[in-house]
Structures are given as C-alpha cells and as structure tokens.
DRENDO-1510 file (C-alpha; in Angstrom, 1 decimal, always signed):
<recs>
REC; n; res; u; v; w
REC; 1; UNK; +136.4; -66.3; -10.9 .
REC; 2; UNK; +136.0; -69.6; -8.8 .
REC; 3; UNK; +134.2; -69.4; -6.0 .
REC; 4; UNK; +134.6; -71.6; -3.1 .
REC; 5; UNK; +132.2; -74.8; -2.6 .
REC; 6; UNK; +133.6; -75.5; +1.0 .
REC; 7; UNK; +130.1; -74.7; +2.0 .
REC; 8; UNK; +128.7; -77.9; +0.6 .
REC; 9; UNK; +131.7; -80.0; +1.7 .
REC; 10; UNK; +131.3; -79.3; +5.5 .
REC; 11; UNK; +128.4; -81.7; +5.3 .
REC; 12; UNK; +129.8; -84.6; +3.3 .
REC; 13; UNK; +129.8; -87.0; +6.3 .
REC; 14; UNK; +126.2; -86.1; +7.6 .
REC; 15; UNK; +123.6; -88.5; +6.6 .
REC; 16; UNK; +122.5; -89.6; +10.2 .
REC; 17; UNK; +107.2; -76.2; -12.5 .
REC; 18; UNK; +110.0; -74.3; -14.1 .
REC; 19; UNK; +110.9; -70.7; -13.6 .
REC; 20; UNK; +113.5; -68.0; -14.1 .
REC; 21; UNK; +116.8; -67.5; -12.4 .
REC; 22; UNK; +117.7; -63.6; -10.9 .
REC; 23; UNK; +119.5; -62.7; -8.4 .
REC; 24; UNK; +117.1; -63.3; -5.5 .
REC; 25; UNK; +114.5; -65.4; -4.8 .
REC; 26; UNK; +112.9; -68.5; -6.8 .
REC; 27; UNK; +110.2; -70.8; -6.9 .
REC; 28; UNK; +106.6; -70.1; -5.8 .
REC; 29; UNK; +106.1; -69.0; -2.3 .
REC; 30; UNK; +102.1; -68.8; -2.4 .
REC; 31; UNK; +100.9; -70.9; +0.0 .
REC; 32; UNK; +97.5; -70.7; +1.7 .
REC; 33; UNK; +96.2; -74.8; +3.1 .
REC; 34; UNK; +97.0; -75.0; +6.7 .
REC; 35; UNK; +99.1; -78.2; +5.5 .
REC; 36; UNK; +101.5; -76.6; +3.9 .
REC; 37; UNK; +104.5; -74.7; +4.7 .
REC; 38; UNK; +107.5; -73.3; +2.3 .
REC; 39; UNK; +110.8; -75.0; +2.0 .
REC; 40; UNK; +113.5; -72.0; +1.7 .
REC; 41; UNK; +117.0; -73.3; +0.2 .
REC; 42; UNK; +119.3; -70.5; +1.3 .
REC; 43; UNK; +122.5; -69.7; +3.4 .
REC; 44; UNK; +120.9; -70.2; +6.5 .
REC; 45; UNK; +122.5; -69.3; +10.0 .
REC; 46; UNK; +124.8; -66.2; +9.7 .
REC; 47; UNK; +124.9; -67.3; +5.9 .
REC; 48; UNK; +126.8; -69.8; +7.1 .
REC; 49; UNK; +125.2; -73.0; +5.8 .
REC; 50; UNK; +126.7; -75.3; +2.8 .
REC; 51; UNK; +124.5; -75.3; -0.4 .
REC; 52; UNK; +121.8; -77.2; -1.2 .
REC; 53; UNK; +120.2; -77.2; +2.5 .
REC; 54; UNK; +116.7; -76.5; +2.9 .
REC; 55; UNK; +114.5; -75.1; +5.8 .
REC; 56; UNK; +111.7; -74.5; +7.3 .
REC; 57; UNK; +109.9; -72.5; +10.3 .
REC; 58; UNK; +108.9; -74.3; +13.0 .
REC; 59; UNK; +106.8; -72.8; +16.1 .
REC; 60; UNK; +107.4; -74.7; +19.8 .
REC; 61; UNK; +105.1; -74.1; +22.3 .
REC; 62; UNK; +105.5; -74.9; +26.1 .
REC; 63; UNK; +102.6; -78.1; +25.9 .
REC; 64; UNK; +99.7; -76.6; +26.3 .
REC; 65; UNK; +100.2; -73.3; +27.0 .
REC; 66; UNK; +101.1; -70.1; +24.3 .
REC; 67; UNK; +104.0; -69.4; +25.8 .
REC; 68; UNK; +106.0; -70.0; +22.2 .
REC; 69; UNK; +108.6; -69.6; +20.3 .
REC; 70; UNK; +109.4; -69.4; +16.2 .
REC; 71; UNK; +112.4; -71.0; +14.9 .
REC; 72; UNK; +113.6; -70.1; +11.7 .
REC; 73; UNK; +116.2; -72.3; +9.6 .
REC; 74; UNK; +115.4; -75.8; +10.9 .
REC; 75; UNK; +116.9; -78.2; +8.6 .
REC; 76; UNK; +114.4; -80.4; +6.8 .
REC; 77; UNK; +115.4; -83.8; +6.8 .
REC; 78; UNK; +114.1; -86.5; +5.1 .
REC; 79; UNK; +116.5; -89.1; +6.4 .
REC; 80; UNK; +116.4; -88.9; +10.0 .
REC; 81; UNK; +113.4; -88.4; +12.6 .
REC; 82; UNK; +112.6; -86.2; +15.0 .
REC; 83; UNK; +113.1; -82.7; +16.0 .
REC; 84; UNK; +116.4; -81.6; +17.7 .
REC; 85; UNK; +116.9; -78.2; +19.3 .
REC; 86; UNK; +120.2; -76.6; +19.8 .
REC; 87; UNK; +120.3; -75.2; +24.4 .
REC; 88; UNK; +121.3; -72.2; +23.6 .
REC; 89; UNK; +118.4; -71.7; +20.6 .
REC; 90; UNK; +115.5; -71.7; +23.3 .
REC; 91; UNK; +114.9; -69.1; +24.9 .
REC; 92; UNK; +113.0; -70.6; +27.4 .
REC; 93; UNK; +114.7; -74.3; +28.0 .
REC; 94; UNK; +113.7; -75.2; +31.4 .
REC; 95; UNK; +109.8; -74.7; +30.4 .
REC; 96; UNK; +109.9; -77.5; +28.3 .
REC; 97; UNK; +109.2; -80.8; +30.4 .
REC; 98; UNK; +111.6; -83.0; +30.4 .
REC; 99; UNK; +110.2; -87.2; +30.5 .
REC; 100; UNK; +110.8; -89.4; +32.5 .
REC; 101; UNK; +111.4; -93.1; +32.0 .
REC; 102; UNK; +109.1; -95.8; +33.6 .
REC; 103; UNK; +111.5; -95.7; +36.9 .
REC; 104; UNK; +111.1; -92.1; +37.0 .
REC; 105; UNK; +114.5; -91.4; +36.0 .
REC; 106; UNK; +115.2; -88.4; +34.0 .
REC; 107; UNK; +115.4; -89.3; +30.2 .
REC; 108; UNK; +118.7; -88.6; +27.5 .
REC; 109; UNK; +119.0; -89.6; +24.0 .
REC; 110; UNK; +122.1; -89.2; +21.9 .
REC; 111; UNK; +122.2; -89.0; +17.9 .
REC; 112; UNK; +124.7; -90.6; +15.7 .
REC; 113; UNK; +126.3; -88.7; +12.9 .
REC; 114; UNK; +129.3; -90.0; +11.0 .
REC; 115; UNK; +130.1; -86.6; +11.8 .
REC; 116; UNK; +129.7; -86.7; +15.4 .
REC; 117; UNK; +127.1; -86.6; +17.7 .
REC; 118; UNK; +124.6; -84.5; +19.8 .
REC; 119; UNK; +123.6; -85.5; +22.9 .
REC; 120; UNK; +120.7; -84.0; +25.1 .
REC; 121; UNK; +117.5; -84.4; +26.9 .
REC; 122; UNK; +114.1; -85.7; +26.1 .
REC; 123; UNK; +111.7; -82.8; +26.9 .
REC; 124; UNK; +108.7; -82.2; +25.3 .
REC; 125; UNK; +106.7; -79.2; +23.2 .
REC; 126; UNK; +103.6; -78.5; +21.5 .
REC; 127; UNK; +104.8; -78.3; +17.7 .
REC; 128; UNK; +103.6; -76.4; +14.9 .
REC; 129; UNK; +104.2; -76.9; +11.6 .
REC; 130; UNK; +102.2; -74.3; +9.2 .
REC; 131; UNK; +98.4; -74.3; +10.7 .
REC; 132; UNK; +98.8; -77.8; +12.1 .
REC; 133; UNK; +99.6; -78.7; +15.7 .
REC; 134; UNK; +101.3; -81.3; +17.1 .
REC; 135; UNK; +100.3; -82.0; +21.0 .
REC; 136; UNK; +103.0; -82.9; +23.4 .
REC; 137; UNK; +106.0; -83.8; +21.0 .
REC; 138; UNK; +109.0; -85.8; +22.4 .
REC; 139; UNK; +112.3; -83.8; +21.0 .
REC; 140; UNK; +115.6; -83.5; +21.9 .
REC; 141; UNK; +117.2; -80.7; +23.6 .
REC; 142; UNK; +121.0; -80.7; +22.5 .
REC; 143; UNK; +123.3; -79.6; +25.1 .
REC; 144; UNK; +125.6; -77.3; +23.6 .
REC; 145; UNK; +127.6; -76.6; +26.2 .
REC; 146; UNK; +131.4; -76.2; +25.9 .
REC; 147; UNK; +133.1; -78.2; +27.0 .
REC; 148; UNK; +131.2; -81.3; +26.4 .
REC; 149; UNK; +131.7; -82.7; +29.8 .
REC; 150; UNK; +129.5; -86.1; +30.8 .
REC; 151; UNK; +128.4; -87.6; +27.7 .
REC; 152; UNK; +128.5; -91.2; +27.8 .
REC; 153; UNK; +131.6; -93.4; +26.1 .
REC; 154; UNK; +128.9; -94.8; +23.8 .
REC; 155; UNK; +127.6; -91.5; +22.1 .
REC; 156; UNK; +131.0; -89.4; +21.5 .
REC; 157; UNK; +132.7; -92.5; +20.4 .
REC; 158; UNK; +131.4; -91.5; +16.7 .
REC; 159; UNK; +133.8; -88.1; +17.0 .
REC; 160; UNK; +133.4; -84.8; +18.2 .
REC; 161; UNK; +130.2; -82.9; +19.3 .
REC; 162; UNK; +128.1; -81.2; +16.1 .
REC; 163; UNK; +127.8; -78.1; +16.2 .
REC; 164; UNK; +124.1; -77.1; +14.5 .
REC; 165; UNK; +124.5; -73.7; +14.6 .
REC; 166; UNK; +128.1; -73.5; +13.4 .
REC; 167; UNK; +126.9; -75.5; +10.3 .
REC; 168; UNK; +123.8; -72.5; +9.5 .
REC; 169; UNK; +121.2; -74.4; +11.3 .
REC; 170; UNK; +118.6; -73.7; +14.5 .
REC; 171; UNK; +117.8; -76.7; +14.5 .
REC; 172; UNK; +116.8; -80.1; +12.4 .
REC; 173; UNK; +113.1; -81.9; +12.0 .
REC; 174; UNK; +113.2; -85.5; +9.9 .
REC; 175; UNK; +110.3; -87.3; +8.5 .
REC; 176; UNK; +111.8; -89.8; +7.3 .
REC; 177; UNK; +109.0; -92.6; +6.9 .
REC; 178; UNK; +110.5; -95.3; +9.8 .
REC; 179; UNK; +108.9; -92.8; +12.2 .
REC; 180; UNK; +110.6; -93.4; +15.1 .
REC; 181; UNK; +114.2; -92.6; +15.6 .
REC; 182; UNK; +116.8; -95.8; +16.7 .
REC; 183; UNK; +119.2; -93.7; +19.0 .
REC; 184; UNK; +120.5; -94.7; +21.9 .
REC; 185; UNK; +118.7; -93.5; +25.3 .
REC; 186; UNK; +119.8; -92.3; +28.8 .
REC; 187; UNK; +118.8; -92.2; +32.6 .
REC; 188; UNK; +121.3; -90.2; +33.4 .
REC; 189; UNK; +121.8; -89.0; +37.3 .
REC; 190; UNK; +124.3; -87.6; +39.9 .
REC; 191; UNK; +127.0; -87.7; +36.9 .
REC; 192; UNK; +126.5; -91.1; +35.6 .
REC; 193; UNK; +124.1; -92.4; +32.7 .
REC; 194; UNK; +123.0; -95.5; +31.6 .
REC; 195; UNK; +121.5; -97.1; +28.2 .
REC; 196; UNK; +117.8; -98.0; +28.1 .
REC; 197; UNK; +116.1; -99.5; +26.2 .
REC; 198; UNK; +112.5; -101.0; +25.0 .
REC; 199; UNK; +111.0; -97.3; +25.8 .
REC; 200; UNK; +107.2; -97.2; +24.6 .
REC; 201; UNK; +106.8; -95.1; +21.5 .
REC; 202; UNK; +104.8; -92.4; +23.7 .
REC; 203; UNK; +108.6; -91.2; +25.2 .
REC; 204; UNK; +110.4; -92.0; +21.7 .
REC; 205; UNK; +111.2; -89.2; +19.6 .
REC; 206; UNK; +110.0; -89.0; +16.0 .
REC; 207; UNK; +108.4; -87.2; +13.6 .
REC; 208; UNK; +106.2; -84.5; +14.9 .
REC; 209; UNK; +103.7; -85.3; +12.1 .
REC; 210; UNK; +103.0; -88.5; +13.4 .
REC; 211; UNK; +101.0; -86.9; +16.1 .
REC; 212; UNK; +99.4; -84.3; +14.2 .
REC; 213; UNK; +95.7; -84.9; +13.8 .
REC; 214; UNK; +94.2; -85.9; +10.8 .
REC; 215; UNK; +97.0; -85.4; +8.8 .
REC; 216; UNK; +99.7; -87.6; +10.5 .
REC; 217; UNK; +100.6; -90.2; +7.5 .
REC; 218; UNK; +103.3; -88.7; +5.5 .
REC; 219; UNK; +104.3; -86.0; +4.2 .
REC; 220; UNK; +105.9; -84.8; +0.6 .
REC; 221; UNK; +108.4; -82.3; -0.4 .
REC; 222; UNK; +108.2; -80.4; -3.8 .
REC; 223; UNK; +110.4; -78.1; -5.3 .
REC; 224; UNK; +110.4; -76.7; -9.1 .
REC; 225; UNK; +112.9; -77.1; -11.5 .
REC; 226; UNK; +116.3; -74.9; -11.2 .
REC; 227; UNK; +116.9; -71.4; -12.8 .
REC; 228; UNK; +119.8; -71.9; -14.7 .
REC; 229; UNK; +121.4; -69.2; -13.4 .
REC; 230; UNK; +120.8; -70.2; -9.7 .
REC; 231; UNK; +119.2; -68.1; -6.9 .
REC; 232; UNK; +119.9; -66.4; -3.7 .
REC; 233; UNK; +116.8; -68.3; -1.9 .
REC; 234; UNK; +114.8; -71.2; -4.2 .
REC; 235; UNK; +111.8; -72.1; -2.3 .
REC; 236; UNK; +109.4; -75.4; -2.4 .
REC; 237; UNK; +106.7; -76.8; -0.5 .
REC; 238; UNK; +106.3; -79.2; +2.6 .
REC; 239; UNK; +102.6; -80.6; +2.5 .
REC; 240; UNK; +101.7; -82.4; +5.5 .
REC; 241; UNK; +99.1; -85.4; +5.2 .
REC; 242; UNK; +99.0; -87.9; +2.3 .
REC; 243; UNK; +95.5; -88.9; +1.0 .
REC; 244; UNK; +93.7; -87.0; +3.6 .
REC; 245; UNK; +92.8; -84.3; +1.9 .
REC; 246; UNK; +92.1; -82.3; -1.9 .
REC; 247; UNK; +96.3; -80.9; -2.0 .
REC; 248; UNK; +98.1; -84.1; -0.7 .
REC; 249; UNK; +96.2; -86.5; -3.1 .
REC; 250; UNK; +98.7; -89.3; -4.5 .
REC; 251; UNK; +98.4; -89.3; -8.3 .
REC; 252; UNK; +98.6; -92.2; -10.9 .
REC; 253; UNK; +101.9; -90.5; -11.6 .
REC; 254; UNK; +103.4; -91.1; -8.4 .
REC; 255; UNK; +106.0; -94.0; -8.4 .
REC; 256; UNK; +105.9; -95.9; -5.1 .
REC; 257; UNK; +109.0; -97.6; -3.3 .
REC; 258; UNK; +108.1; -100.1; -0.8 .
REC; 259; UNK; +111.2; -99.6; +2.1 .
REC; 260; UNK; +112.6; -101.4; +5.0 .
REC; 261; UNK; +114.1; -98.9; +7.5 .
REC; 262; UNK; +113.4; -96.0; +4.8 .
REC; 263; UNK; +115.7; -98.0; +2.1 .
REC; 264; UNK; +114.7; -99.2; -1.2 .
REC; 265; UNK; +116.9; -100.8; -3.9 .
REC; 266; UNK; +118.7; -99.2; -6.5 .
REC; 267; UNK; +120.4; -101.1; -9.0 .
REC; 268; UNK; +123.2; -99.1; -10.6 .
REC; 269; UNK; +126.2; -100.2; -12.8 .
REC; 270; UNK; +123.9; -103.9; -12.4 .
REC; 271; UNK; +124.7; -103.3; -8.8 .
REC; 272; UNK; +121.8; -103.5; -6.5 .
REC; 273; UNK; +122.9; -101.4; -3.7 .
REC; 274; UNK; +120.7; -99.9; -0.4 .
REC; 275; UNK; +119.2; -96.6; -1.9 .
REC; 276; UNK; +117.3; -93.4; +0.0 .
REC; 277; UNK; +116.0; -89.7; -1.0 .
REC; 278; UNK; +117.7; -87.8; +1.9 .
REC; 279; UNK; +117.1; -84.0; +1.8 .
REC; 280; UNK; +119.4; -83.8; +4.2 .
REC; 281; UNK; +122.4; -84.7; +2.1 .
REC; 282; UNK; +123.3; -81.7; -0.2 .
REC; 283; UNK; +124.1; -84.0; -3.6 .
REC; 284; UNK; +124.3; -87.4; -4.8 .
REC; 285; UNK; +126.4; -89.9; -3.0 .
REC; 286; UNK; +127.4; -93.1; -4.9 .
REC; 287; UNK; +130.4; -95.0; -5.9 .
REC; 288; UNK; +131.7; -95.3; -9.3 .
REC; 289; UNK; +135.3; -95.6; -9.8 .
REC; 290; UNK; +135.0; -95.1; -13.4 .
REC; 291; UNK; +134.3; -91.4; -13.3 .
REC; 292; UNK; +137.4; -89.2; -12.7 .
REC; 293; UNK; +137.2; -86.8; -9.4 .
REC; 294; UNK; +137.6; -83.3; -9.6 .
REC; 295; UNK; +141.4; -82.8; -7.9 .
REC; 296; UNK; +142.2; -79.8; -7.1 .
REC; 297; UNK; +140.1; -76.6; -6.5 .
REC; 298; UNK; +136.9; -75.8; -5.2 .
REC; 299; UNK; +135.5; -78.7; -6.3 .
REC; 300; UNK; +138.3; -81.1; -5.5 .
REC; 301; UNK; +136.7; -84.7; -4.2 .
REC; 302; UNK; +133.1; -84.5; -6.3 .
REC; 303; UNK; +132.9; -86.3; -9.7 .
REC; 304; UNK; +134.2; -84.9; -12.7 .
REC; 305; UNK; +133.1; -86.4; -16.2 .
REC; 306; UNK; +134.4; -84.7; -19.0 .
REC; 307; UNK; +130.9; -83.6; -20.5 .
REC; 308; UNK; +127.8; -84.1; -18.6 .
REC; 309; UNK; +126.4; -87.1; -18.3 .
REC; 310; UNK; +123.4; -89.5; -17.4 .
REC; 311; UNK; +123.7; -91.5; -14.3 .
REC; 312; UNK; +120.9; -94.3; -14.6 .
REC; 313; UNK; +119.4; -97.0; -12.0 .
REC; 314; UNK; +116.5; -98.5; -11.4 .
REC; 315; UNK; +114.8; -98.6; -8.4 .
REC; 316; UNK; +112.6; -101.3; -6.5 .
REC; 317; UNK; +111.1; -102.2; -3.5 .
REC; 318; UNK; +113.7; -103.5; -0.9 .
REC; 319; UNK; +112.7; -106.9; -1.0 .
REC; 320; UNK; +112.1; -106.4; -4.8 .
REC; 321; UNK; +109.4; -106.0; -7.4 .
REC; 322; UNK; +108.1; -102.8; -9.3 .
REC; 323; UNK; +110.8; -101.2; -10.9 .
REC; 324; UNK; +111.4; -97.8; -11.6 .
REC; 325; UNK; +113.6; -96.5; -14.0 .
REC; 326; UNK; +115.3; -93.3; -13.0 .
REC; 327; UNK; +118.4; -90.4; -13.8 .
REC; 328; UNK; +120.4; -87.9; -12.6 .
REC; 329; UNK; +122.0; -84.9; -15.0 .
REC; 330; UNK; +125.7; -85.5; -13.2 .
REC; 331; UNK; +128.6; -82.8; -14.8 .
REC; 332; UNK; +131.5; -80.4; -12.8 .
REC; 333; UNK; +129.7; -78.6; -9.9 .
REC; 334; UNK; +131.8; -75.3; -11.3 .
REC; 335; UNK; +130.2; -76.1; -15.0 .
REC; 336; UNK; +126.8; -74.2; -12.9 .
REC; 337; UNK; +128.1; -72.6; -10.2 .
REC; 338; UNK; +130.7; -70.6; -12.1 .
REC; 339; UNK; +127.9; -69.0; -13.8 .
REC; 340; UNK; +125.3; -68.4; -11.4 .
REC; 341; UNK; +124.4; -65.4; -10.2 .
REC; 342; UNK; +126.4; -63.7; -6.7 .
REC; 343; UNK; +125.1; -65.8; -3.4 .
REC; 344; UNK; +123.9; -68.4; -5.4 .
REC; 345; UNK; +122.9; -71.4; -2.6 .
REC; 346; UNK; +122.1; -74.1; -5.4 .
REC; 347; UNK; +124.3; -76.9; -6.9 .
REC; 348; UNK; +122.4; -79.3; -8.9 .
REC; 349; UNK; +124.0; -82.2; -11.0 .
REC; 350; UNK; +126.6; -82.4; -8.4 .
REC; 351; UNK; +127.4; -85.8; -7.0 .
REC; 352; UNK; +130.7; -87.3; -5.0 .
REC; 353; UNK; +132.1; -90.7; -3.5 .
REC; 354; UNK; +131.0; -91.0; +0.3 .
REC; 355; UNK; +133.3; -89.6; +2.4 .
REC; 356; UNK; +133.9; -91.3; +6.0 .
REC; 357; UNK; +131.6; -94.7; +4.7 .
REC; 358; UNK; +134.3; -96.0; +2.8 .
REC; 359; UNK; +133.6; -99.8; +4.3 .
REC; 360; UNK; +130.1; -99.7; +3.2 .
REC; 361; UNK; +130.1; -96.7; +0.3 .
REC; 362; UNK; +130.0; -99.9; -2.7 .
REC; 363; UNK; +126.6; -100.7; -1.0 .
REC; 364; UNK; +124.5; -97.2; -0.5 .
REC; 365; UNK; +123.4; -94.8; -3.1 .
REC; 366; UNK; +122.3; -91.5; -1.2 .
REC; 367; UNK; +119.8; -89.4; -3.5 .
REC; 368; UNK; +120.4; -86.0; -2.0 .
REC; 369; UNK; +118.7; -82.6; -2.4 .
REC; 370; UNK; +119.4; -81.7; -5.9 .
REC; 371; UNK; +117.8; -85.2; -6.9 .
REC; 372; UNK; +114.6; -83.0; -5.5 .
REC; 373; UNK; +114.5; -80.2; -7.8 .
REC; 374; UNK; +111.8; -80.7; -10.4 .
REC; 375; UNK; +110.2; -83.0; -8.3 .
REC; 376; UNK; +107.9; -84.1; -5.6 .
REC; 377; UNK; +108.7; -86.4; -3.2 .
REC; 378; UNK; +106.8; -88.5; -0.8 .
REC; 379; UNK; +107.5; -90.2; +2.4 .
REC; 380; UNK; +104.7; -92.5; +3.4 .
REC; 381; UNK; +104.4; -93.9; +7.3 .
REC; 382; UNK; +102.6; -97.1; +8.1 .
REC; 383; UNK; +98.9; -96.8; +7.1 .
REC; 384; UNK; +98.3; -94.7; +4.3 .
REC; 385; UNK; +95.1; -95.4; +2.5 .
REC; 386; UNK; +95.4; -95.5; -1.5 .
REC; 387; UNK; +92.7; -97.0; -3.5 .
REC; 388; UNK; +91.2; -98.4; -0.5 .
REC; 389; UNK; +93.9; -100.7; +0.8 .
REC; 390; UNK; +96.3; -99.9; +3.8 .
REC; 391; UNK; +100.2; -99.6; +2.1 .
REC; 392; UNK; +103.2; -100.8; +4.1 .
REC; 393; UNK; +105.8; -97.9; +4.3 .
REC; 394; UNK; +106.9; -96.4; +1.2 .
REC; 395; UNK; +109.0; -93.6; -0.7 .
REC; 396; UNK; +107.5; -92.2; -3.5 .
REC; 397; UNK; +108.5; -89.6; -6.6 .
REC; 398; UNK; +106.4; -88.3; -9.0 .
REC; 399; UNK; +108.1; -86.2; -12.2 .
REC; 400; UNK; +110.3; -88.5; -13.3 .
</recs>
C-alpha cells in the first residue's frame, strides 16, 4: 500500500558508516566531546514534520542567569542563520532581553521564506549547544500570535505567516557559513515600524556558534549511510569547531568549495548553475526537463526516471577553480519508501523541480538532506586555519 509523502511536500518552497535498517532507531547515537551533539531525523512536532528533517536540542538560558529552558526539535539548518523561537514555545518570553537599536528604539527582524514569513523581536539568550555556550545570543522571537496584526507591508508581502510548529518544528538554528543573516530589521513603536539598516554585527542575528569560545569557526554535519529499509529515527552528528580540536580535524579527504554568500558552482547538464548543501531542504532541487515527473499519487511533482539513475555535476568555487566531481542515486521516492519499514521518516534518492522559484529554478541546484547521508559536511566561516593559512569561507564534503 502507498503511503502518503505529503509530509515532505509541505516544505517544497522553504529554502530561506553503514548500518542496518529496523523498525526504530539508526545510526550511532554515542557521543561524549562537549562539541558534539546528535542530529535526530524523525517526525518531529506531534509527528507532524515532512521527511527528511533533522534536529537537534538546544538549551536557552535567560543571559547570564540559569533560569533555562531545553528545546527539543529545532530544525538544523544549514542554509539559513540564526536561531528563531516560535512566542508561544518559551515559556518564559519576557525574560529574554529584547535590543535596542543605537536610538534606543526597540529592535524587529523579519525572515523571508518563499513560503512566507516570520516576523518577531530581537531579544537575546545564553545558548547551549551540547557542552558549549554561547553568551548573549541575538535571536529572534517569532510572534505567533493570530491574527497576525501589525507586521509591516515589506515582510508579509512574501505570503502568509509560517507556522513552525504546524510544520513539526520548535524552532530553527542555521549555520550556514555567511554568518550573519540579511533580513530586514525593525524599530517598531506605538503601532508603526520602520526598516533599519547598517546595524553592527553585535545586534545582528546569526549563528550562535560564532560566539561560542574556542570553537566558533564552523561546524560539520555527518550522518551514515541509509538502512535500506528506512528507520523510525536515523541519527547523525553536529560537531561544533573546525580545526580546533582532535574530533573536528579537516582531513586530506575533505573537498573544499570556496562560496560567495554560501553558494558555489555546480555545473550540471554543462550548465553552471548557483549550487548549496541546504539541510534544510528535504531532497534535491534542480531543473531537468528531460526527466519525466511522477503525475499522479503520492509522489506526484518529484522526478521519475524509469530505472534509477546517476545525476552528475561538478562542482567549483564560485568564482571558479578546483573542481569536484560529484553524484546523486536519483529513482521514484515510492521505489524506497514503499518498502520501508511503518513510520519510516527517510527518503533518499528523491529529488524534484523547485516549486515557487520558477523565474530563477534554471539557475540554482539545492543539495538537500538526503545528499547528506553517507557523508560529512562542513560549513567553514571566515578564518578557519588549515595548514597554516587563513581560508576565505568555504563548504566542504568529505565521502564522496
């Protein structure tokens, strides 16, 4: 019997070691370095999230104080920045300072989805991320209130409010390796807001790891290969830190990608095209009119060649230079989830046209979650140190 994938559709428009399959958990969850925290891919929220999405546990703490709270199921994004809190998630909201801008004005930010937006206050917490803390964190505190009343024209005009929870998450945290996010921001008083801009990084909200101690250069994301016969929970590993200490060493294996704003080149079909590892996106996105799309069922608007196949590119530096040859198993989603076990939450070797990009979708090539499996995946910020010499930003894969 088919069973439905609408779980991995409702996230379509969001961009923003081997083992054995069973029907609960897989992967390795031993984890001991105070750097590292596991990566669980499961249902999330109420069982309520698409496939493919993984989290982590996150611990906010009123700044410097232990009055805290543990947040379970925040989406682990590689493709955004920051960390964004659902109102209604915090128990204790109004403890979290809220920044003010240089005129003493109280601070907003809103974020940009092709699915909507989420618009909220600047406040800011203590963050912990396994044993590592980071001190005095700029995130944003969604309001989730219904109705959305008093958002400005120039966040909603990207659709309708996003609802975090409603999609099986508490909550979101990107790395991604630009560091700082690009939304707009607010002063917003007696009903009114309006845009500012040039805000010093200090009240800009980015990657908590940035301002963790020691280790706040990067980060990677591993995972082990799939079970073929899928798994209720498949967990990896978040390592904080990159070349600063014995587990986050970068090997001779690793291939590096130098990027502008997180984006490296990926020639495919001879098409050089704007290119990302996103763990945020649940599969592939690309554009290749030569493969025919599932049309009906579960699986109706993802790719479906007739017998698996190889989708090949090559990757570079944005402005060019050290190539990288890489693939993707791409076949019918139902071809593995048909015969995985009940509850599965994985879909590898899926992949699908972007939906709601169309005016750009010829000139981005999303390499979602399942790109992950088998892999380890770096995202390097400004600065880190490899064979004695300072790197630019950079993406990086090793397990090709």
């Amino acid at each position: 019997m088919k069973r439905n994938l609408h779980y991995i559709g409702a996230f379509a428009m969001l961009f923003i070691s081997g083992c054995n399959g069973g029907g609960g958990s897989s992967g390795s969850s031993s984890q001991s370095a105070n750097n590292q925290l596991p990566v669980v891919v499961d249902r999330g929220v109420n069982e309520s999230a698409p496939l493919n999405r993984p989290f982590v546990t996150v611990t906010l703490c009123v700044p410097g104080t232990n009055t805290c709270q543990t947040i379970d199921h925040v989406l682990l994004d590689s493709g955004s920045d920051g960390l964004r809190v659902p109102a209604s998630v915090l128990a204790n909201r109004s403890s979290y300072p809220q920044l003010m801008s240089p005129t003493s004005q109280p601070l907003y930010t809103c974020a940009n989805y092709a699915a909507g937006y989420d618009f909220g206050s600047v406040n800011t917490a203590d963050v912990k991320l396994g044993g590592l803390t980071a001190k005095a964190v700029p995130f944003q505190i969604i309001d989730d209130s219904q109705p959305q009343i008093g958002i400005p024209d120039s966040c909603n005009s990207s659709g309708s409010y996003f609802d975090f929870v409603a999609a099986g998450q508490n909550a979101i945290v990107g790395i991604r390796n630009w560091v700082y996010d690009e939304d707009r921001s607010y002063t917003c008083n007696d009903g009114g807001c309006t845009e500012i801009n040039n805000l010093p990084e200090s009240m800009l909200i980015g990657s908590p790891i940035i301002r963790i101690p020691g280790n706040n250069n990067g980060a990677s994301i591993q995972f082990p290969s799939v079970p073929a016969n899928g798994a209720q929970s498949f967990i990896g590993v978040l390592t904080i830190g990159i070349n600063t200490q014995a587990n986050n060493s970068i090997g001779s294996d690793v291939s590096l990608l130098y990027t502008r704003d997180s984006l490296f080149k990926a020639s495919y079909n001879n098409v050089n095209q704007a290119s990302t590892f996103d763990s945020g996106t649940p599969y592939i996105i690309f554009t290749d009119n030569g493969i025919p799309l599932c049309n009906a069922g579960a699986a109706e608007g993802f790719y479906c060649p007739v017998s698996p196949m190889l989708i090949n590119a090559v990757f570079s530096n944005f402005d060019g230079g050290n190539q990288v040859n890489a693939s993707y198993l791409l076949q019918n989603p139902l071809i593995y989830y048909d015969n995985a076990v009940a509850n599965n939450t994985l879909l590898p070797y899926a992949g699908a046209p972007c939906s709601g990009c169309e005016s750009f979708a010829d000139s981005i090539f999303l390499w979602g979650l399942p790109y992950f499996y088998g892999k380890t995946i770096y995202s390097g910020f400004p600065g880190v140190v490899i064979n004695g010499e300072s790197q630019p930003p950079f993406l990086g894969v090793s397990g090709l």
